[in-house]
N, CA, C and O atoms as CSV, one atom per row, in Angstrom:
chain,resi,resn,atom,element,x,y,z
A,1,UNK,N,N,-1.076,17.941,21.150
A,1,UNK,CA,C,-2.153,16.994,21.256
A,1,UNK,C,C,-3.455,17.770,21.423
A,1,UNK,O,O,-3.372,18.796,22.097
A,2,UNK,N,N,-4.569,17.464,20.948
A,2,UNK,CA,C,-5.991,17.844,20.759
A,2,UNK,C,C,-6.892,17.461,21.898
A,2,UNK,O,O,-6.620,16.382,22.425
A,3,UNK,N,N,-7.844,18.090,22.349
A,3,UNK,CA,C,-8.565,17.842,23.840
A,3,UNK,C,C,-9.611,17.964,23.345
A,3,UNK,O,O,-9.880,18.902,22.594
A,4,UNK,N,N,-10.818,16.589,23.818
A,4,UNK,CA,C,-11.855,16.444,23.113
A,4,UNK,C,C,-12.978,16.339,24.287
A,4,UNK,O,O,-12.635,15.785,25.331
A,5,UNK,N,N,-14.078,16.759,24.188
A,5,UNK,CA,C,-15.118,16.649,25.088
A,5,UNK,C,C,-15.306,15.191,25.648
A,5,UNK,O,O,-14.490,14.382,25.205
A,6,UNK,N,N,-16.398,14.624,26.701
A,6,UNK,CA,C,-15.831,13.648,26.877
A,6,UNK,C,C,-17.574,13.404,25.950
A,6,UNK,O,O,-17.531,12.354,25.309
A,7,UNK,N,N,-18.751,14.031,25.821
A,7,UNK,CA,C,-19.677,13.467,24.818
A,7,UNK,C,C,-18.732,12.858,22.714
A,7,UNK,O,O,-18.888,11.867,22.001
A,8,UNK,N,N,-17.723,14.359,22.556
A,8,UNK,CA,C,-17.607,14.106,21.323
A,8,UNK,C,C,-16.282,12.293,21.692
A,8,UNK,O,O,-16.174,11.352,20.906
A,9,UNK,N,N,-15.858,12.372,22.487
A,9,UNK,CA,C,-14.824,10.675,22.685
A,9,UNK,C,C,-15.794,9.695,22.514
A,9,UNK,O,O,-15.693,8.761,21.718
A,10,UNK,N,N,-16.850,9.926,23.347
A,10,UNK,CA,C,-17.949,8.711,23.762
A,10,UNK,C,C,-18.806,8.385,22.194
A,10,UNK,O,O,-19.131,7.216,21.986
A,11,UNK,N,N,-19.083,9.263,21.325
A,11,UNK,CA,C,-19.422,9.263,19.922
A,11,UNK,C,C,-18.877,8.605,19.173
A,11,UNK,O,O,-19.441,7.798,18.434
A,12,UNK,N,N,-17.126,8.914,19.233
A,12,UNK,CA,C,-16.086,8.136,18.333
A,12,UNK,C,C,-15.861,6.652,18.498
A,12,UNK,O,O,-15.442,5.767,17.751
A,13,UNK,N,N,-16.361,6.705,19.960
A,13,UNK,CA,C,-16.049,5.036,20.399
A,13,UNK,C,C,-17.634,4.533,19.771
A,13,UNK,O,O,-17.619,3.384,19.329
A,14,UNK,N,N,-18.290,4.886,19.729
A,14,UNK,CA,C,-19.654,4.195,19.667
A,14,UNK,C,C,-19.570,4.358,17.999
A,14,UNK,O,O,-20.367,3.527,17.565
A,15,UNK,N,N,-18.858,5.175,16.711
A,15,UNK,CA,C,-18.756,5.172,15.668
A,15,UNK,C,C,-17.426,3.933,15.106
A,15,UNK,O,O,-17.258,3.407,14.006
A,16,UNK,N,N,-16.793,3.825,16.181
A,16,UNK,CA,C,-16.091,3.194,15.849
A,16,UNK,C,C,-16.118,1.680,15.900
A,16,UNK,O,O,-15.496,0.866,15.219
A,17,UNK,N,N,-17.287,1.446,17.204
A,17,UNK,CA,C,-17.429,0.194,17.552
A,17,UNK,C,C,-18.448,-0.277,15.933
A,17,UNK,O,O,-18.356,-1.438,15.534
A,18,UNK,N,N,-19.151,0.519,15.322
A,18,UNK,CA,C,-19.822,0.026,14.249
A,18,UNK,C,C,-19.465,0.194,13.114
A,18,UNK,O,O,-20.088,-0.104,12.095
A,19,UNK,N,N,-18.147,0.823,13.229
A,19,UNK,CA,C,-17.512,0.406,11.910
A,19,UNK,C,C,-16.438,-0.674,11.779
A,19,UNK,O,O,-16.141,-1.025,10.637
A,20,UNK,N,N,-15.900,-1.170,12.692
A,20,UNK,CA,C,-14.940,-2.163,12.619
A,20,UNK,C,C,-15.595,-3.855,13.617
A,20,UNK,O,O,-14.963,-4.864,13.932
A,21,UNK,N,N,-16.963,-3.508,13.823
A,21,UNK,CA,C,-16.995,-4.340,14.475
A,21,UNK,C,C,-17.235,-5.294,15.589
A,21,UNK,O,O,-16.966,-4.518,16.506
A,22,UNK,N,N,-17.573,-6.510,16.239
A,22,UNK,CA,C,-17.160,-7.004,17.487
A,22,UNK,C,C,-15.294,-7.424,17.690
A,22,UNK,O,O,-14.501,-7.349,18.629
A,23,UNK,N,N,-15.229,-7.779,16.557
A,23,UNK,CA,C,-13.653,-8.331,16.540
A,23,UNK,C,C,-12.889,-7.885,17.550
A,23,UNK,O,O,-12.709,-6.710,17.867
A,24,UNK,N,N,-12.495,-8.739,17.989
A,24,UNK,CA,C,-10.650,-7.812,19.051
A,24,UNK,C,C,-9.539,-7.878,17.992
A,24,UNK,O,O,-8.580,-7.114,18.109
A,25,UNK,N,N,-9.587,-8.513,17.236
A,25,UNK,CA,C,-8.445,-8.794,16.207
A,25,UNK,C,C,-8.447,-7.364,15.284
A,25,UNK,O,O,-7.348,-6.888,14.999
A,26,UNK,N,N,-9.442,-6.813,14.908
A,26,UNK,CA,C,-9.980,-6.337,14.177
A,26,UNK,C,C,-9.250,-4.925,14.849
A,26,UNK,O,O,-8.385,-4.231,14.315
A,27,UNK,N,N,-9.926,-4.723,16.277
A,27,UNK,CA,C,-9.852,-3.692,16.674
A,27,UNK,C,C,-8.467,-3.189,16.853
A,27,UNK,O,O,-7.924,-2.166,16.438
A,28,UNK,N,N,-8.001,-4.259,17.642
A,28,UNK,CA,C,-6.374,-4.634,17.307
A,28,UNK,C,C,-5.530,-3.997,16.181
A,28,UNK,O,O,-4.661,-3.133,16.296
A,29,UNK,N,N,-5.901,-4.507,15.259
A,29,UNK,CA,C,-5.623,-3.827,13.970
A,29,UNK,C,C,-5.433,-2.535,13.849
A,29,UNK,O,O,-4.419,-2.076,13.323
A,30,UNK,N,N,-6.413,-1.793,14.335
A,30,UNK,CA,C,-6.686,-0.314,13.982
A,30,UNK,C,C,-6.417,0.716,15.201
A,30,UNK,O,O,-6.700,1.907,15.071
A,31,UNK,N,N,-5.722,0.071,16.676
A,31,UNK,CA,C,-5.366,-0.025,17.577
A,31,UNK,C,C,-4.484,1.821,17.315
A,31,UNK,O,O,-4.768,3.014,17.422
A,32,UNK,N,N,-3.192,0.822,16.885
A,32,UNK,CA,C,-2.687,2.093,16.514
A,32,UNK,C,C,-2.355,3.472,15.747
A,32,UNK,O,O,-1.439,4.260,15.983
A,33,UNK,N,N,-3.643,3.556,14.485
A,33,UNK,CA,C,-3.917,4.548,13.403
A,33,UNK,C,C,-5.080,5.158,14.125
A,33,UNK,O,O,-5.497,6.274,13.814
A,34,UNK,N,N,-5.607,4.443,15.082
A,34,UNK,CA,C,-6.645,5.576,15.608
A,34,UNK,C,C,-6.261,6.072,16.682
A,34,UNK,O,O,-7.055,6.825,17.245
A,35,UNK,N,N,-4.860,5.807,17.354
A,35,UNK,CA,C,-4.544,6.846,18.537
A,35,UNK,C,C,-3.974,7.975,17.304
A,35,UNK,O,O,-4.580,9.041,17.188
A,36,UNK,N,N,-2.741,7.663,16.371
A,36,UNK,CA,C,-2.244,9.058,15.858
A,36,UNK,C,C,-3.573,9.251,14.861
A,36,UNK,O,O,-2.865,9.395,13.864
A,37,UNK,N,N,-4.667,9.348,14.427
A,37,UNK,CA,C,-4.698,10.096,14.115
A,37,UNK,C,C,-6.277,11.552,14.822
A,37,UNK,O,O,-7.016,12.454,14.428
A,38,UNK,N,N,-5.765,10.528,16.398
A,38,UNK,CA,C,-7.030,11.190,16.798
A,38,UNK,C,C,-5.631,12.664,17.461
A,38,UNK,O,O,-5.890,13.849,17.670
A,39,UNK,N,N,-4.317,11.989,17.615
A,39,UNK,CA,C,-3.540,12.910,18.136
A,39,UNK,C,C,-3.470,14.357,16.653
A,39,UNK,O,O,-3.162,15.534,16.844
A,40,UNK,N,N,-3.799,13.819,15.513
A,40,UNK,CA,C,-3.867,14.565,14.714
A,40,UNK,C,C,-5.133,15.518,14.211
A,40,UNK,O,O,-5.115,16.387,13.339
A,41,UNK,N,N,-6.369,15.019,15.143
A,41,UNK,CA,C,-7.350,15.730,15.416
A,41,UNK,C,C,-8.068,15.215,15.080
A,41,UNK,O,O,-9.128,15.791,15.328
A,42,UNK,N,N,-8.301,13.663,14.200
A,42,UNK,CA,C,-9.006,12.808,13.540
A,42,UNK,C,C,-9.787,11.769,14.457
A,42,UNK,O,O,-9.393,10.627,14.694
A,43,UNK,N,N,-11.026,12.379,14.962
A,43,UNK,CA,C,-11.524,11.626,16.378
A,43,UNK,C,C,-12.522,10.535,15.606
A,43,UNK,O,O,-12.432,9.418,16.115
A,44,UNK,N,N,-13.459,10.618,14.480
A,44,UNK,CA,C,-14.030,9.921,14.239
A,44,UNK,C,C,-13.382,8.725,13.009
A,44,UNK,O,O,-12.385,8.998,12.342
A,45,UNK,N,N,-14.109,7.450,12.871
A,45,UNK,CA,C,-13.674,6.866,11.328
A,45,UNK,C,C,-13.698,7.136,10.519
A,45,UNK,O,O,-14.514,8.035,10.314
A,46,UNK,N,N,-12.803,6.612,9.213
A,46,UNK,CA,C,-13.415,7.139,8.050
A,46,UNK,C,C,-14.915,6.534,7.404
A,46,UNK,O,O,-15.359,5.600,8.072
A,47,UNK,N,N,-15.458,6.790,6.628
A,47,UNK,CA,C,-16.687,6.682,6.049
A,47,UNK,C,C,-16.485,5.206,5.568
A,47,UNK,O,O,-15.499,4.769,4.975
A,48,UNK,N,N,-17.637,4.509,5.948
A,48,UNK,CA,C,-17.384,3.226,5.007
A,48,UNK,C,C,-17.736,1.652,6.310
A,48,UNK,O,O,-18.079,1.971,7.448
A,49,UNK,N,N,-17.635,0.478,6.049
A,49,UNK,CA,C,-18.576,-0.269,6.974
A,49,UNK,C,C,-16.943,-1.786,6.779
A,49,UNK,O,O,-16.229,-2.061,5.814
A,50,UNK,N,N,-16.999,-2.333,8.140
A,50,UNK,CA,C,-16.489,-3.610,7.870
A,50,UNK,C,C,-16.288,-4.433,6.488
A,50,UNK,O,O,-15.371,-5.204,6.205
A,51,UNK,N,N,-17.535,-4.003,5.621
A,51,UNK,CA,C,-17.453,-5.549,4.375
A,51,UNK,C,C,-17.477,-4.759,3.642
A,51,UNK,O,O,-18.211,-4.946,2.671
A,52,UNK,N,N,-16.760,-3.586,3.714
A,52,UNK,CA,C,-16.107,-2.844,2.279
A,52,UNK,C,C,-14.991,-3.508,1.461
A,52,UNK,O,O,-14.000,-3.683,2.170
A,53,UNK,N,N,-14.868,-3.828,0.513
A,53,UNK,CA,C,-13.595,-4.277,-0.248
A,53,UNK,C,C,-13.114,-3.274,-0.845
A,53,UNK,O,O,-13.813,-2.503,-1.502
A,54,UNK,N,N,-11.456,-3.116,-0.646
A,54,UNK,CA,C,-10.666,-2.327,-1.177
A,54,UNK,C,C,-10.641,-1.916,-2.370
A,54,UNK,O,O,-10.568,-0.759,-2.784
A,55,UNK,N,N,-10.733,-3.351,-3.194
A,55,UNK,CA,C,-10.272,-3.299,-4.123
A,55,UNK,C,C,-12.196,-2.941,-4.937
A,55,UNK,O,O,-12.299,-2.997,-6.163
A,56,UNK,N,N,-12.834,-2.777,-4.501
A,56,UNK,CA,C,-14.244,-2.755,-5.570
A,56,UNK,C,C,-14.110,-1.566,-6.181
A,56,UNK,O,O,-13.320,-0.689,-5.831
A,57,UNK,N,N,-14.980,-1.502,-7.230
A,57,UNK,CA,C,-15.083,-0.034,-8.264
A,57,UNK,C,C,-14.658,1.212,-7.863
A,57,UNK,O,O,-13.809,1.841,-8.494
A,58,UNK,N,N,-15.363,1.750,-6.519
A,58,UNK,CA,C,-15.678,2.608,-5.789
A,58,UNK,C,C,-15.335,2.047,-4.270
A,58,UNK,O,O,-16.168,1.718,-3.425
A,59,UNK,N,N,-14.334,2.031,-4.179
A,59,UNK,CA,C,-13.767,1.540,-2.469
A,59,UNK,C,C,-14.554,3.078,-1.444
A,59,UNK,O,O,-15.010,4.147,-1.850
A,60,UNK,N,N,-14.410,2.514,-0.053
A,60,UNK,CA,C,-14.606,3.074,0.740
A,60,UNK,C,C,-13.144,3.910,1.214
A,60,UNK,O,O,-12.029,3.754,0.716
A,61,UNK,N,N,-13.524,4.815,2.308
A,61,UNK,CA,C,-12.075,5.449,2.932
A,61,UNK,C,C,-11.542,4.435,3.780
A,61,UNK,O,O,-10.340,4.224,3.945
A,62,UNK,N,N,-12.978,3.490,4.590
A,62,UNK,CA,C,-12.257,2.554,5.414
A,62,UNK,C,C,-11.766,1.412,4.893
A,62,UNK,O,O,-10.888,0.745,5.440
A,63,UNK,N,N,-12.316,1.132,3.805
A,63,UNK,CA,C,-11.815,-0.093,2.961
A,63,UNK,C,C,-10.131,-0.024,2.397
A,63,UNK,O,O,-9.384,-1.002,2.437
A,64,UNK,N,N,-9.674,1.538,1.801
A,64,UNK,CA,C,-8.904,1.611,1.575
A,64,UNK,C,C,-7.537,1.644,2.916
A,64,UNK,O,O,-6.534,0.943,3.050
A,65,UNK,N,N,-8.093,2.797,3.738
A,65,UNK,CA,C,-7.490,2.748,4.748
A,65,UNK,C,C,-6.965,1.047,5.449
A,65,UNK,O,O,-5.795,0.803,5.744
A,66,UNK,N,N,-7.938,0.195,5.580
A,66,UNK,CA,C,-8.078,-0.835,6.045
A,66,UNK,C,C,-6.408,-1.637,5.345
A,66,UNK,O,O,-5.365,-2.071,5.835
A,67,UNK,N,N,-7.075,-1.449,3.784
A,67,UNK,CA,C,-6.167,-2.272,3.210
A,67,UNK,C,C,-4.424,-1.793,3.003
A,67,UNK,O,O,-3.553,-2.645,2.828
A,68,UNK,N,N,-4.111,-0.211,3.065
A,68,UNK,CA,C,-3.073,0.268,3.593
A,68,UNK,C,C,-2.251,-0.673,5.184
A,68,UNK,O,O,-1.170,-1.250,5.296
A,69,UNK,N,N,-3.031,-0.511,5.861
A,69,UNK,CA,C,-2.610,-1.070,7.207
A,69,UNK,C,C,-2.183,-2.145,7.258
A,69,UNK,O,O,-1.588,-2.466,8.286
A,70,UNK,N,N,-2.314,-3.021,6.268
A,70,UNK,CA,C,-1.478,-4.441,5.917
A,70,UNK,C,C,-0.359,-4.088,4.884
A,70,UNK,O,O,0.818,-4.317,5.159
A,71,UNK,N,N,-0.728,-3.536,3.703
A,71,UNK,CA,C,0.431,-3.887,2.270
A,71,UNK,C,C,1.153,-2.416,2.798
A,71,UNK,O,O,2.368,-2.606,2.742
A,72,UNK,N,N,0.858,-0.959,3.310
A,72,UNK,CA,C,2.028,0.285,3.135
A,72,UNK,C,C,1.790,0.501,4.575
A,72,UNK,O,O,0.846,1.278,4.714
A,73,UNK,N,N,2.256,0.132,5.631
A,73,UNK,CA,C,2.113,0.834,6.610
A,73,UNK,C,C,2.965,1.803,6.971
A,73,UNK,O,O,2.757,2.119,8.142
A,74,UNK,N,N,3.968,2.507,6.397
A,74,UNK,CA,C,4.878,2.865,6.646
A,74,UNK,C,C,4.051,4.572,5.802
A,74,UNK,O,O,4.040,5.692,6.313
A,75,UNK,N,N,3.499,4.178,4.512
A,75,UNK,CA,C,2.851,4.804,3.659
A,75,UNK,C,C,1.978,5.983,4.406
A,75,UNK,O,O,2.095,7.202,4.281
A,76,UNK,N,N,0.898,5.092,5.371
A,76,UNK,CA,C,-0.247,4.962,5.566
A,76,UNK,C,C,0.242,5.719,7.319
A,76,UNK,O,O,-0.646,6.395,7.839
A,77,UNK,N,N,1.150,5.621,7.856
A,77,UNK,CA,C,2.271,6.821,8.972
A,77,UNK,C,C,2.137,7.984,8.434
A,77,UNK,O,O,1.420,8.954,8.680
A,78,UNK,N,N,2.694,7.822,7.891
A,78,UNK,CA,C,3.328,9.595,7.066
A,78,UNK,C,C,2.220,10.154,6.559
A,78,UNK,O,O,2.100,11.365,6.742
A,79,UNK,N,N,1.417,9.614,5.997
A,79,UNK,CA,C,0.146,10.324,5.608
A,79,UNK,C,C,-0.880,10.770,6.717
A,79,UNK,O,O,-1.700,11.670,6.536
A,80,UNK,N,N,-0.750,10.037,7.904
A,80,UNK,CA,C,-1.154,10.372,8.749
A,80,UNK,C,C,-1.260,11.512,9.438
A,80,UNK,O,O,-2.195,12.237,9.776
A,81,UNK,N,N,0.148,11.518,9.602
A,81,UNK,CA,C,0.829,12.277,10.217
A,81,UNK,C,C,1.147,13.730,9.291
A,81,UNK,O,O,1.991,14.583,9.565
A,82,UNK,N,N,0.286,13.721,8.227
A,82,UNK,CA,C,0.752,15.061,6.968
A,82,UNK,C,C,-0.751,15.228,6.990
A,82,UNK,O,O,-1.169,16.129,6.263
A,83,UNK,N,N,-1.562,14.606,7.613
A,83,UNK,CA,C,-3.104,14.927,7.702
A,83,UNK,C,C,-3.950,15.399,8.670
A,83,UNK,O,O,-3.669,15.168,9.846
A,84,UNK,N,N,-5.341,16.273,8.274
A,84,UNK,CA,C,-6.364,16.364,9.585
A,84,UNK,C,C,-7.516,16.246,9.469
A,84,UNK,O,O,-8.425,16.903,9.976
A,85,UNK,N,N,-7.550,14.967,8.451
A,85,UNK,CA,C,-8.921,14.401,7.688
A,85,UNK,C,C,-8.523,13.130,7.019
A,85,UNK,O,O,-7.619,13.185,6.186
A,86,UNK,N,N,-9.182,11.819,7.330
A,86,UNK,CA,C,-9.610,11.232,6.725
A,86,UNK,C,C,-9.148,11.004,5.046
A,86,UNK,O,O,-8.387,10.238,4.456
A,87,UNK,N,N,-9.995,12.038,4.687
A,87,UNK,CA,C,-9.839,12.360,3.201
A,87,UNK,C,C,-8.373,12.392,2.814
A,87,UNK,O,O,-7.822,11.584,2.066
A,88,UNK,N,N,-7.797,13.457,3.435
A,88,UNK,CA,C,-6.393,13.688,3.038
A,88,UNK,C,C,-5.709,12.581,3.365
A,88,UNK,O,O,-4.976,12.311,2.414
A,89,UNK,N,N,-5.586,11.819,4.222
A,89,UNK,CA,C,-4.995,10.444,4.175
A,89,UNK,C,C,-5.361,9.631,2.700
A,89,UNK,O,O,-4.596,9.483,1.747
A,90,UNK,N,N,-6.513,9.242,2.804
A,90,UNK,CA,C,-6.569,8.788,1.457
A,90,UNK,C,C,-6.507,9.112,0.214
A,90,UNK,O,O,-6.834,8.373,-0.716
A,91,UNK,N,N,-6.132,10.107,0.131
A,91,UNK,CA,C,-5.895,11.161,-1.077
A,91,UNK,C,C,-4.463,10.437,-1.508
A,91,UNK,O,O,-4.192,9.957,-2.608
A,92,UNK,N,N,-3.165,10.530,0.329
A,92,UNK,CA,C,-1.840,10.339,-0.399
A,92,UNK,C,C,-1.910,8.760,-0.541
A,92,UNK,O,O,-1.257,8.234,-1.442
A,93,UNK,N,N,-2.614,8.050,0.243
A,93,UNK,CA,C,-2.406,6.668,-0.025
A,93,UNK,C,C,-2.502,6.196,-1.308
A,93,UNK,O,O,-1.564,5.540,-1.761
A,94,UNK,N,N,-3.783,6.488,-2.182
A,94,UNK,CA,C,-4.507,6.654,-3.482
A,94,UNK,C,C,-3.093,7.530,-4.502
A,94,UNK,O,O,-2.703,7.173,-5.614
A,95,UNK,N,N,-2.655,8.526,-3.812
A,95,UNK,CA,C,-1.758,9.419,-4.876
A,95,UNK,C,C,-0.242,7.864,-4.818
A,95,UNK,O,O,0.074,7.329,-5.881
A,96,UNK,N,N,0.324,7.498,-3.702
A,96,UNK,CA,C,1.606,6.561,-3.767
A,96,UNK,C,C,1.431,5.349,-4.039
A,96,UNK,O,O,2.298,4.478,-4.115
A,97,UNK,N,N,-0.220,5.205,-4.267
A,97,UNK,CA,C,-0.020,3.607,-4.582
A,97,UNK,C,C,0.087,4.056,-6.316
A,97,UNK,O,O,0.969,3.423,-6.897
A,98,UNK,N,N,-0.743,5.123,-7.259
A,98,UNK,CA,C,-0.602,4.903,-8.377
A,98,UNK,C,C,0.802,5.913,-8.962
A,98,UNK,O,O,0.748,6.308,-10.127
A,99,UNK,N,N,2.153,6.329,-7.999
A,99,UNK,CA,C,3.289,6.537,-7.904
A,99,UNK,C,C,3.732,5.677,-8.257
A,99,UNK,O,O,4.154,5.726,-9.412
A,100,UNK,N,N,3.933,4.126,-7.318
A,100,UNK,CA,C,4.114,2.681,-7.568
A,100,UNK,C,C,3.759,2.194,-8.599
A,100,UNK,O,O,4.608,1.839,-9.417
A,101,UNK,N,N,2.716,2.076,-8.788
A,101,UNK,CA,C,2.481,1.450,-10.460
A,101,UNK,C,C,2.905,1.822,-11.566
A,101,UNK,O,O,2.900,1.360,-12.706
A,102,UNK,N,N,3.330,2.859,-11.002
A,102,UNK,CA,C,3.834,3.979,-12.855
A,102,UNK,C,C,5.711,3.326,-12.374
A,102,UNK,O,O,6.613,3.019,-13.153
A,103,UNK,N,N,5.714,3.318,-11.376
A,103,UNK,CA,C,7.596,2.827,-11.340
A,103,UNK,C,C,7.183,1.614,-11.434
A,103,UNK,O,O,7.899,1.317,-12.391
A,104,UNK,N,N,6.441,0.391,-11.157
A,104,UNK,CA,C,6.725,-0.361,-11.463
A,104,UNK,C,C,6.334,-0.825,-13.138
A,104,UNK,O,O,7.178,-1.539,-13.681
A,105,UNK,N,N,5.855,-0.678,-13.454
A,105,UNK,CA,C,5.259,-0.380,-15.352
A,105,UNK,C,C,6.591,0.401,-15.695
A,105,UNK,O,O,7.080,-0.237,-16.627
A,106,UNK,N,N,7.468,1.535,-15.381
A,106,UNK,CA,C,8.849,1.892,-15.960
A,106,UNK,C,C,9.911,0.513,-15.925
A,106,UNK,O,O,10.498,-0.066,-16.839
A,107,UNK,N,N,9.873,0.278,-14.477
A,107,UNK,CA,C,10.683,-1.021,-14.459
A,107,UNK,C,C,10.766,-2.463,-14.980
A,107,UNK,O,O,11.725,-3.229,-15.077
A,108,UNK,N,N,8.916,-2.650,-15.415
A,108,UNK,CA,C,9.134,-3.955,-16.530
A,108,UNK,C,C,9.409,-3.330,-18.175
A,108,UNK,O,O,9.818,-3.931,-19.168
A,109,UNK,N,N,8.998,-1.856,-17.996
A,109,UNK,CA,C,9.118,-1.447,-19.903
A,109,UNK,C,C,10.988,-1.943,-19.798
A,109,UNK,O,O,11.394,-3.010,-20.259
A,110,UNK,N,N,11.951,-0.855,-19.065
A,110,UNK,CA,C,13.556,-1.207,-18.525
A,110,UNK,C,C,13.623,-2.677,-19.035
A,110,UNK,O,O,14.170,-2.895,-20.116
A,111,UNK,N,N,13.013,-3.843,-18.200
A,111,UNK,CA,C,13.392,-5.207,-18.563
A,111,UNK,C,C,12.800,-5.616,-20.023
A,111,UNK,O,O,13.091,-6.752,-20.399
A,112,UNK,N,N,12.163,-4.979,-20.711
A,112,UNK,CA,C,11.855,-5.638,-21.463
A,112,UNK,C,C,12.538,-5.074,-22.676
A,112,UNK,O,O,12.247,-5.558,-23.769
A,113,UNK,N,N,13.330,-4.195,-22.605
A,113,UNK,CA,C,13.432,-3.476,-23.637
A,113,UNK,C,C,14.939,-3.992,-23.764
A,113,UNK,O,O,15.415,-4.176,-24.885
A,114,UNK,N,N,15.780,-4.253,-22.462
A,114,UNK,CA,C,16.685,-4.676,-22.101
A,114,UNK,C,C,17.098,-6.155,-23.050
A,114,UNK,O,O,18.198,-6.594,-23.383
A,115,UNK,N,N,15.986,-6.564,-23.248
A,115,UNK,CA,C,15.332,-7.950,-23.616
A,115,UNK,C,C,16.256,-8.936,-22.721
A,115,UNK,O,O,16.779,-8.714,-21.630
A,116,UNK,N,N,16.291,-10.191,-23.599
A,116,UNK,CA,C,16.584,-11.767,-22.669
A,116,UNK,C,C,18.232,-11.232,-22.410
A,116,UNK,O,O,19.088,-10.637,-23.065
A,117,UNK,N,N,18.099,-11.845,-21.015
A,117,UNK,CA,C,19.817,-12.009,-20.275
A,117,UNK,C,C,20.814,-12.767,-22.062
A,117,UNK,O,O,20.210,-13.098,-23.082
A,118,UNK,N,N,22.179,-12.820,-21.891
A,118,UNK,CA,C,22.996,-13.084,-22.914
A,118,UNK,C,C,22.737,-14.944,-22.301
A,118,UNK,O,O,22.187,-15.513,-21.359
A,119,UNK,N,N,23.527,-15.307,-23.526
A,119,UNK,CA,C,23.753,-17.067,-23.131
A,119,UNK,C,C,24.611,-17.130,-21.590
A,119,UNK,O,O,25.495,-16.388,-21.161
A,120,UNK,N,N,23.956,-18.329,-20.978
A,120,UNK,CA,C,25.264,-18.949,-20.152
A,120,UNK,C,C,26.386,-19.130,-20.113
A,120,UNK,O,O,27.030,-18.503,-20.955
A,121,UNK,N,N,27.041,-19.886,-19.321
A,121,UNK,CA,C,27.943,-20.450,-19.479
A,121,UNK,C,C,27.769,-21.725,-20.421
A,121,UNK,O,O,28.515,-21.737,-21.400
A,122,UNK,N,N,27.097,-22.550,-20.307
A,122,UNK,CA,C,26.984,-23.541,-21.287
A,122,UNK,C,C,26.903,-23.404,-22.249
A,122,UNK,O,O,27.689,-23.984,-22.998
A,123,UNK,N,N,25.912,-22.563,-22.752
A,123,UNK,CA,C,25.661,-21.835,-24.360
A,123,UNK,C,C,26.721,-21.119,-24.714
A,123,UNK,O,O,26.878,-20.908,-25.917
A,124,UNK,N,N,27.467,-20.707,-23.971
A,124,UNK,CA,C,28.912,-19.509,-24.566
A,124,UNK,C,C,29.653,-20.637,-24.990
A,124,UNK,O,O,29.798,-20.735,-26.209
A,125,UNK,N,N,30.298,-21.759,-24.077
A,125,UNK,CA,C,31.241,-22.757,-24.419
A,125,UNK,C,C,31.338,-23.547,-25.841
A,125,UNK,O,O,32.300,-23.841,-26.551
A,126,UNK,N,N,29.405,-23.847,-26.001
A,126,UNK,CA,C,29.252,-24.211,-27.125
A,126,UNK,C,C,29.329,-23.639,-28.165
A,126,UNK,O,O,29.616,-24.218,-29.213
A,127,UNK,N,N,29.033,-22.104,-28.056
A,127,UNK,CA,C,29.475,-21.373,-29.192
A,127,UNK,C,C,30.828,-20.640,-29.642
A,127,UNK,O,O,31.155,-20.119,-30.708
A,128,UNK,N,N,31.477,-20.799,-28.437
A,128,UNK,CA,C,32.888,-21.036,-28.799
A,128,UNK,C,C,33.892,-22.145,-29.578
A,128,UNK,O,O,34.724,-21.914,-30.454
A,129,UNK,N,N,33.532,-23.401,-28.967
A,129,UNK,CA,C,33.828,-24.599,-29.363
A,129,UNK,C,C,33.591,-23.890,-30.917
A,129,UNK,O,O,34.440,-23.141,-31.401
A,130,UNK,N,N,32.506,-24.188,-31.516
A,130,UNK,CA,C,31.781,-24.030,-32.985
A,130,UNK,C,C,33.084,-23.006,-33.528
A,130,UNK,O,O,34.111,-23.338,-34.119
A,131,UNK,N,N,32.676,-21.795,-33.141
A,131,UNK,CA,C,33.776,-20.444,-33.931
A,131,UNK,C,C,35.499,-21.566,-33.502
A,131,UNK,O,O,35.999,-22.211,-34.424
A,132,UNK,N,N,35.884,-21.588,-32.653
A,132,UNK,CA,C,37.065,-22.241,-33.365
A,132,UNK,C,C,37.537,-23.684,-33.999
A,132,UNK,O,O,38.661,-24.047,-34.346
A,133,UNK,N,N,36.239,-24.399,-34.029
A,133,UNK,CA,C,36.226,-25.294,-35.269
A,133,UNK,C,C,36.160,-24.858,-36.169
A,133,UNK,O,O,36.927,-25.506,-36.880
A,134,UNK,N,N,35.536,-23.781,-36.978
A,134,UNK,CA,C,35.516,-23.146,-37.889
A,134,UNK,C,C,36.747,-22.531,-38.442
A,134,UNK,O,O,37.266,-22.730,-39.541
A,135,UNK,N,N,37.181,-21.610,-37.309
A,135,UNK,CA,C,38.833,-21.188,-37.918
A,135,UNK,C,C,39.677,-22.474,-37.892
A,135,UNK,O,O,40.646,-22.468,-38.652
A,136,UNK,N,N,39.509,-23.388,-37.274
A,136,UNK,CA,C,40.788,-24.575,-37.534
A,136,UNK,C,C,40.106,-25.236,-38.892
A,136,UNK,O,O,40.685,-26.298,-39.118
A,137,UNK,N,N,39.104,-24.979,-39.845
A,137,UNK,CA,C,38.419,-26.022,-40.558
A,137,UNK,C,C,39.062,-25.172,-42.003
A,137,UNK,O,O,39.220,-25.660,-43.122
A,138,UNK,N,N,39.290,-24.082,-41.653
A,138,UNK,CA,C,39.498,-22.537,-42.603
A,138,UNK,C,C,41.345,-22.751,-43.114
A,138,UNK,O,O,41.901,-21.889,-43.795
């Protein structure tokens, strides 16, 4: 664990209170990515303001980060915990989400190529029926 002055703590709290907020919900939220990753030496936020959207052109670190903490949290651990910046967190979040998209784009090319499931049961019966009317018609 990392030992921090008590001016550089008092900074992080006062950087942090203006990036996420009055919210308790909010803060809540971020409750537990900012103890590991201050245990990881990561005392301040990442770059970026409350009404960042994830998803815009040019996302923020906190926007992205933000939006990790709901859809990969499990993701958004491990990267943590493989990091001692900010940056490098969002580097792997950014690197496994477009991991995911390339397996999931393999897995609809798989279904599609696979094409449509065979007939039912209903559709088999009927096309049975047919083929041995045919040989009894023969």
């Amino acid at each position: 664990m990392r030992t921090y002055t008590r001016a550089d703590l008092e900074a992080s709290i006062v950087a942090w209170d203006e990036a996420l907020g009055p919210h308790p919900r909010e803060r809540a939220r971020w409750a537990r990515w900012r103890r590991q990753a201050a245990d990881r030496g990561i005392l301040y936020p990442p770059l970026g303001t409350r009404w960042d959207a994830w998803d815009a052109e040019h996302p923020t670190p906190l926007a992205i980060i933000g939006q990790a903490i709901s859809d990969t949290p499990d993701t958004l651990r491990d990267a943590i915990g493989r990091s001692r910046s900010w940056a490098q967190v969002v580097g792997i979040i950014i690197h496994a989400r477009a991991a995911h998209r390339a397996t999931a784009v393999l897995r609809d090319r798989d279904r599609a190529y696979d094409g449509p499931a065979g007939p039912d049961e209903r559709e088999a019966v009927v096309v049975l029926r047919r083929v041995l009317e045919r040989i009894g018609d023969s």
